[in-house]
N, C-alpha and C positions, 0 to 999 in steps of 0.2 A: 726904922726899916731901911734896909737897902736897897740898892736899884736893880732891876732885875736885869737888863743890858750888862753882859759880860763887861763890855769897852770903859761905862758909866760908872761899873762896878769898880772897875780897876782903877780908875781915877779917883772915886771918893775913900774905896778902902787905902790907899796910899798917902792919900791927903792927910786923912787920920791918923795916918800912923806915924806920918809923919810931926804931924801937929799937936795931935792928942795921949796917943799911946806909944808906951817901951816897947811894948812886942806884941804879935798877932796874937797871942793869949789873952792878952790884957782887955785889947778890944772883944775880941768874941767874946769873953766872960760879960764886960762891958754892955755891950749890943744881943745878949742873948742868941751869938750866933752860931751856929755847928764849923765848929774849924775848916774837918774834914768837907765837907758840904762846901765850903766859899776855897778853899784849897783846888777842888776838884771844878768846880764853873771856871776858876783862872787858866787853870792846864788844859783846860777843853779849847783856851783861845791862847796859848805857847805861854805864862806867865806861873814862875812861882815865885815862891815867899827865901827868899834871903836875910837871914835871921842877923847877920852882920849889918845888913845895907838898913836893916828893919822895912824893906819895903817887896814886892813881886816887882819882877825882872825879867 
C-alpha cells in the first residue's frame, strides 16, 4: 500500500523506482496501482513522471 501524503508519496514512489523498477508501469502493474490515479495526486503537488530520469520531477 502506498502512502497517502502526496510529499511521502513522492519519495517512496521514486525510491522504488529508483531501486526496484524500469518504469512507472512496472511498479503500478507491481503494486496494483492505477497509473493515472498516482500520476494525477503528484500533479496536484507540481510533480510528474519523466520516463527518461524514470523518476517525477
Amino acid at each position: 500500500m502506498l502512502p497517502k501524503d502526496p510529499f511521502v508519496l513522492l519519495s517512496t514512489v521514486n525510491t522504488k523506482l529508483r531501486d526496484e523498477y524500469e518504469s512507472l508501469d512496472a511498479l503500478c502493474a507491481a503494486l496494483d496501482t492505477d497509473r493515472a490515479e498516482l500520476e494525477e495526486k503528484l500533479a496536484a503537488v507540481g510533480y510528474t513522471y519523466d520516463p527518461a530520469r524514470n523518476a517525477f520531477r
